[in-house]
Backbone as a chain_set.jsonl record, in Angstrom:
{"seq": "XXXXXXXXXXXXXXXXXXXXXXXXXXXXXXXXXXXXXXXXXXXXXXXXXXXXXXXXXXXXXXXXXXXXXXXXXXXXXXXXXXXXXXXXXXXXXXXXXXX", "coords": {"N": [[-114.878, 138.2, 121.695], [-114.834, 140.676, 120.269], [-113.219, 142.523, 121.56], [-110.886, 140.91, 120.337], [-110.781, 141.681, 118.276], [-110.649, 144.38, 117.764], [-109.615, 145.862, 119.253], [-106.926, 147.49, 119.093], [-104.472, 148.306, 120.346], [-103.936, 145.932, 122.299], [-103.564, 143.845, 120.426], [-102.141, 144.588, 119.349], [-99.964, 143.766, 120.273], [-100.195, 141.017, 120.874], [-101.389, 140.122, 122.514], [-104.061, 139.684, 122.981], [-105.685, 137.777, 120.049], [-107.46, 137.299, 117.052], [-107.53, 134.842, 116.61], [-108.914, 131.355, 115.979], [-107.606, 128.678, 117.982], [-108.083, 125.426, 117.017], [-109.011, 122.172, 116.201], [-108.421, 118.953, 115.138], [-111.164, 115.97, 115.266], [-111.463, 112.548, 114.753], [-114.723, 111.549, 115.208], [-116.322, 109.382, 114.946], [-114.238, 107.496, 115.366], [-113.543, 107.992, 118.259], [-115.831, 108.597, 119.731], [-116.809, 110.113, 121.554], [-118.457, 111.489, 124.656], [-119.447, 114.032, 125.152], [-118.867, 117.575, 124.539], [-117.615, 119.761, 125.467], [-118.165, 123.248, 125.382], [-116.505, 126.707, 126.037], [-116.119, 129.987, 127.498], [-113.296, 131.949, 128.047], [-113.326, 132.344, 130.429], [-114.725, 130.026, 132.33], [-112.512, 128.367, 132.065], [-110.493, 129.679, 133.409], [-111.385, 129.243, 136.329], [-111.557, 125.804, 136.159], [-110.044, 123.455, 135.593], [-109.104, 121.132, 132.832], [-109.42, 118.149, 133.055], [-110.819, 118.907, 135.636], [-113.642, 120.032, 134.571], [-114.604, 118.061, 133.01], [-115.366, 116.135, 134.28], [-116.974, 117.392, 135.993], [-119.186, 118.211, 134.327], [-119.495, 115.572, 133.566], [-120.734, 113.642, 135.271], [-123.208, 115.121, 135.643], [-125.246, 114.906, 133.162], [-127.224, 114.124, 132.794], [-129.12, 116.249, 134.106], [-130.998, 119.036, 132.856], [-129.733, 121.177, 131.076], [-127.442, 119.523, 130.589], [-125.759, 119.833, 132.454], [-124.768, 122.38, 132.424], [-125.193, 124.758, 132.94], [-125.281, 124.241, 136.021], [-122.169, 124.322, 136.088], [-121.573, 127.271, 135.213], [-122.699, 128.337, 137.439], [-120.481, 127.284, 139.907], [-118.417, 128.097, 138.599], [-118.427, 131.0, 138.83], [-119.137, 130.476, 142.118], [-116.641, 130.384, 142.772], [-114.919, 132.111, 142.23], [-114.548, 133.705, 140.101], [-114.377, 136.554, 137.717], [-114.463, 137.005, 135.609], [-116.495, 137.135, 132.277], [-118.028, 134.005, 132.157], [-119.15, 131.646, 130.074], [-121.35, 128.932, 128.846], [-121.459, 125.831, 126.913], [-122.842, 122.813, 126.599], [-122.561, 120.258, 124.765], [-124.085, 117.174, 124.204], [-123.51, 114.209, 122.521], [-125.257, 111.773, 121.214], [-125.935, 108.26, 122.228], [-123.309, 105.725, 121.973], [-122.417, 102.906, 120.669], [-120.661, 101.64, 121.951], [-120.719, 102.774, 124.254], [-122.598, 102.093, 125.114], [-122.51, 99.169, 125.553], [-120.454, 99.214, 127.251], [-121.85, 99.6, 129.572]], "CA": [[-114.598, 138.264, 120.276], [-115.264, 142.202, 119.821], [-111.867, 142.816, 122.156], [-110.277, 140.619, 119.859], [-111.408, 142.352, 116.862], [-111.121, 146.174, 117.73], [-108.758, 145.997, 120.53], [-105.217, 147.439, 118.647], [-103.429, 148.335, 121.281], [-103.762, 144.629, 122.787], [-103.804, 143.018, 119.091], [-100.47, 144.492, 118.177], [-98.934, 143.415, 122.009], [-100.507, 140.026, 120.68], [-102.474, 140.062, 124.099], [-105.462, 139.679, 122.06], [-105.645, 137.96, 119.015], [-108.781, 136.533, 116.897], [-107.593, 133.183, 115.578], [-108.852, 130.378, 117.174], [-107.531, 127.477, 118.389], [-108.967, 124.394, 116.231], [-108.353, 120.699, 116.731], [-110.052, 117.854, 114.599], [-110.676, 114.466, 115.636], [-112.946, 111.458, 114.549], [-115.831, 111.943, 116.3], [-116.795, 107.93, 114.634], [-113.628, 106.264, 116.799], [-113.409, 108.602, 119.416], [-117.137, 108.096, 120.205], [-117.053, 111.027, 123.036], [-120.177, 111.709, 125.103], [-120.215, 115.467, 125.12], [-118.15, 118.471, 124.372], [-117.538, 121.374, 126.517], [-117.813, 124.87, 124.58], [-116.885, 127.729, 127.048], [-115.215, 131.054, 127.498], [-112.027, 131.625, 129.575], [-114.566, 132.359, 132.409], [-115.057, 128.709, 132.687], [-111.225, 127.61, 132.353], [-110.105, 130.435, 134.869], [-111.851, 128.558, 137.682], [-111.594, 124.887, 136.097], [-109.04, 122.689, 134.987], [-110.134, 120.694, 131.398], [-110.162, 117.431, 133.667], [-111.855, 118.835, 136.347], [-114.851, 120.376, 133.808], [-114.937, 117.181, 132.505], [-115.532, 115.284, 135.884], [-118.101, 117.796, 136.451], [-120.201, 117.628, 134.209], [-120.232, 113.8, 133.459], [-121.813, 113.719, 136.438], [-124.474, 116.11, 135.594], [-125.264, 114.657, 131.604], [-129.001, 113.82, 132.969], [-129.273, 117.306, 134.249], [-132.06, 119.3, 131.982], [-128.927, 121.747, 130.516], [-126.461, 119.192, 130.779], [-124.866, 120.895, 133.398], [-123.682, 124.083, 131.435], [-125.743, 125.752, 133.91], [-124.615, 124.423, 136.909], [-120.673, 124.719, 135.98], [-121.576, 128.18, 135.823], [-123.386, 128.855, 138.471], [-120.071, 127.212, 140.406], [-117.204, 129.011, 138.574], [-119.255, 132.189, 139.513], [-119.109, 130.721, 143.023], [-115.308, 130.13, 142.989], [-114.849, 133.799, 142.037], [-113.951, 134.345, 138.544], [-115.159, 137.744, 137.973], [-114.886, 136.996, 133.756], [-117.923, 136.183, 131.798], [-118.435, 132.487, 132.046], [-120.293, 131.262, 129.083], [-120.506, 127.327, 128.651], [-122.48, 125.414, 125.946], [-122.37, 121.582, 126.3], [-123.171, 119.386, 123.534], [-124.121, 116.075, 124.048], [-123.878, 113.129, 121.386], [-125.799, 110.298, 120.73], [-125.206, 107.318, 122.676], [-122.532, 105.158, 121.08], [-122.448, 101.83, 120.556], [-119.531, 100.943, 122.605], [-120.812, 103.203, 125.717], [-124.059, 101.049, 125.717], [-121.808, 98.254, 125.83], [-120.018, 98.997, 128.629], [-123.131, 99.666, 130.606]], "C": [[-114.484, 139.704, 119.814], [-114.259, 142.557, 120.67], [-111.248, 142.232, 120.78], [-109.958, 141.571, 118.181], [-111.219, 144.117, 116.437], [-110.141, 146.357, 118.913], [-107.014, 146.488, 120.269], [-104.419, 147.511, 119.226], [-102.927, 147.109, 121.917], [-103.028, 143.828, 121.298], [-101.869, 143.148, 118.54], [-99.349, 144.174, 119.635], [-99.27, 141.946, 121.801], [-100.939, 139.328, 121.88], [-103.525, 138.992, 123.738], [-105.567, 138.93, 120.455], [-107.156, 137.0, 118.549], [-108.651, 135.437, 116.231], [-107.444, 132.344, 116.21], [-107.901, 128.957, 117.258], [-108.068, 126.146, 117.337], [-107.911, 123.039, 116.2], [-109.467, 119.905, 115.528], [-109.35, 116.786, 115.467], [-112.222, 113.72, 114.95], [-113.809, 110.783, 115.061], [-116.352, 109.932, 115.835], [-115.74, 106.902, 115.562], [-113.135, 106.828, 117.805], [-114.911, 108.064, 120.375], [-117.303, 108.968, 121.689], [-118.703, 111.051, 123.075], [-120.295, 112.707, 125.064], [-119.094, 115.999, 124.632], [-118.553, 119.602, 124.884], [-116.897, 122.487, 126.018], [-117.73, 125.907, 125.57], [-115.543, 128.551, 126.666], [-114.425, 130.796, 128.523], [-112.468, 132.052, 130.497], [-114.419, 131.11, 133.356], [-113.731, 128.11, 132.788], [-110.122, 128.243, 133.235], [-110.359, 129.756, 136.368], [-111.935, 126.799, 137.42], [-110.522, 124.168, 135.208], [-109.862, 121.717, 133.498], [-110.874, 119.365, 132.474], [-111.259, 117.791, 134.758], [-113.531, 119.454, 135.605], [-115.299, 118.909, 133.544], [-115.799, 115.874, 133.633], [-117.09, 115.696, 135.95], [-119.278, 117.751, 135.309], [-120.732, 116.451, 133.467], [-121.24, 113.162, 134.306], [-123.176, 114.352, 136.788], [-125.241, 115.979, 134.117], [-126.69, 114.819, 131.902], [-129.833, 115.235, 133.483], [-130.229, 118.171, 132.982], [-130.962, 120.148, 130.458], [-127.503, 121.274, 130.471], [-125.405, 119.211, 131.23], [-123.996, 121.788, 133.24], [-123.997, 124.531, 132.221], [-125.427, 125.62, 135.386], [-123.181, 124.615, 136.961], [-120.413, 126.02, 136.268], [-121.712, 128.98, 136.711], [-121.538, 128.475, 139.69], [-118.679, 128.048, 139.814], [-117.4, 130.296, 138.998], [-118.789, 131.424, 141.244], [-117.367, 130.486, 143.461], [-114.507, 131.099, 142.642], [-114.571, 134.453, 140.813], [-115.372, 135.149, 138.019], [-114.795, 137.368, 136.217], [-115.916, 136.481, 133.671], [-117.448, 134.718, 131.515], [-119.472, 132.28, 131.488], [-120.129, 129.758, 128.344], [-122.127, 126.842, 127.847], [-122.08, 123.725, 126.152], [-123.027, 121.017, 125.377], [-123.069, 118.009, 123.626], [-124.657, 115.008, 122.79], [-124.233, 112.187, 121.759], [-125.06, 108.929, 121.611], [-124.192, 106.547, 121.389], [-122.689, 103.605, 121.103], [-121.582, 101.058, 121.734], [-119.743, 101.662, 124.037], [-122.114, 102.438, 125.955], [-123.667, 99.6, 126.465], [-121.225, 97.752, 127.223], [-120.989, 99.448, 129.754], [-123.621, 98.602, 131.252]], "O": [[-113.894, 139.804, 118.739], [-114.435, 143.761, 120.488], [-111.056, 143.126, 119.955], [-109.035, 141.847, 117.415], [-111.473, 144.791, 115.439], [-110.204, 147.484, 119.404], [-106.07, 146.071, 120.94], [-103.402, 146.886, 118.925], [-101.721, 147.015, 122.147], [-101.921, 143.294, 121.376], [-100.997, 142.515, 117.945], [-98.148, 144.424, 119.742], [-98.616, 141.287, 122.609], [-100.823, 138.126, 122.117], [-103.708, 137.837, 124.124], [-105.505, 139.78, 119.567], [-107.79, 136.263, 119.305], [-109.45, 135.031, 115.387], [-106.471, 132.123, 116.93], [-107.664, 128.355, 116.21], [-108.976, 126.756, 116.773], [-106.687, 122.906, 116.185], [-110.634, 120.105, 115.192], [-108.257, 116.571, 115.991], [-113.379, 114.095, 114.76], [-113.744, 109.59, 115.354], [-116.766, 109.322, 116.82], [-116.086, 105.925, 116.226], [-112.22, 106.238, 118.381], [-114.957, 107.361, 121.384], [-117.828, 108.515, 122.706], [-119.637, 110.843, 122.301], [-121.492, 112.939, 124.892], [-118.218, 115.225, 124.246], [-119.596, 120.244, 124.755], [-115.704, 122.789, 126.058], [-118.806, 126.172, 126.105], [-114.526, 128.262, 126.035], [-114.503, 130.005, 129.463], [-111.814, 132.116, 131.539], [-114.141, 131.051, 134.554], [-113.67, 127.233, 133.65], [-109.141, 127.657, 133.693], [-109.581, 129.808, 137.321], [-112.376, 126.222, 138.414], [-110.33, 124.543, 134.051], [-111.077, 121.737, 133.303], [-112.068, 119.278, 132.761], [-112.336, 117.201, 134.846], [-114.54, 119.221, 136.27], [-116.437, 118.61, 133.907], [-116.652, 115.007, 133.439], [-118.079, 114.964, 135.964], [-120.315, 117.157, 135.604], [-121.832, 116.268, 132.945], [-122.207, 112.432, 134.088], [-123.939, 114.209, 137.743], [-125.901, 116.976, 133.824], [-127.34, 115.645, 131.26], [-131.046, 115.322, 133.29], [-129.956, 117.652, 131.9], [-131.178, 119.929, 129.266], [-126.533, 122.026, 130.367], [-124.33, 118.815, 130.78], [-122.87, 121.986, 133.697], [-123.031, 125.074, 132.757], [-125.294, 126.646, 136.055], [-122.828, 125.15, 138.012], [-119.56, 126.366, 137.086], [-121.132, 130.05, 136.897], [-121.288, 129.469, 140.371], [-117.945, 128.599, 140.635], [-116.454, 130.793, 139.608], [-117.824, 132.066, 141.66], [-117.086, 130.454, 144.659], [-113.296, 130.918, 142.761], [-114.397, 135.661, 140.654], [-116.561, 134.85, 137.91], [-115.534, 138.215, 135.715], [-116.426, 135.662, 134.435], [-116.57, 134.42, 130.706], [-120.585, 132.527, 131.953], [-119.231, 129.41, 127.577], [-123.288, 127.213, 128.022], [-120.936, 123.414, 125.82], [-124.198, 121.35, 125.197], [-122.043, 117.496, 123.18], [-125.772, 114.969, 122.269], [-123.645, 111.587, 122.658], [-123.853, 108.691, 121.602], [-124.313, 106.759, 120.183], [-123.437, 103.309, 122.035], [-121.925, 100.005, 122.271], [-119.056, 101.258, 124.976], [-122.54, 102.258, 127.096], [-124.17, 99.063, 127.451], [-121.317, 96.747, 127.928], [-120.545, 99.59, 130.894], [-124.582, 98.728, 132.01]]}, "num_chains": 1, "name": "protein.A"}
């Protein structure tokens, strides 16, 4: 964010710029199980599906497997900071269901 911000030489090559991305959706009939917050550390070494793979598989994990994702894009070589936040919601009604 502080590249983006102070970086003119990039900023005016539009390398760099600080306006994000933003998506809505309705988190009530979508009913997702998590969301995966990360820097381009984490999407340098992972595709969206394959993040997603990984850590569905890791939800029961203590850090919901933010911490191991990193620990493996680190081992798959991406020399950027990798910084991943997952956020898991609330079971849903309709994932109890299909249980």
């Amino acid at each position: 964010m502080s590249r983006s911000l102070g970086d003119y030489p990039l900023k005016n090559l539009n390398v760099v710029i600080p306006d994000p991305d933003i998506l809505s959706f309705d988190l009530d009939k979508l009913q997702p199980e998590f969301m995966i917050l990360a820097s381009d550390g984490l999407w340098d070494a992972f595709s969206n599906e394959e993040a997603v793979r990984f850590i569905k598989e890791r939800l029961d994990e203590p850090h919901f497997g933010a911490k191991s994702i990193v620990l493996q894009s680190f081992y798959r070589g991406c020399p950027d900071n990798i910084t991943v936040m997952v956020v898991k919601f609330r079971s849903s009604s309709r994932a109890e269901e299909q249980q």
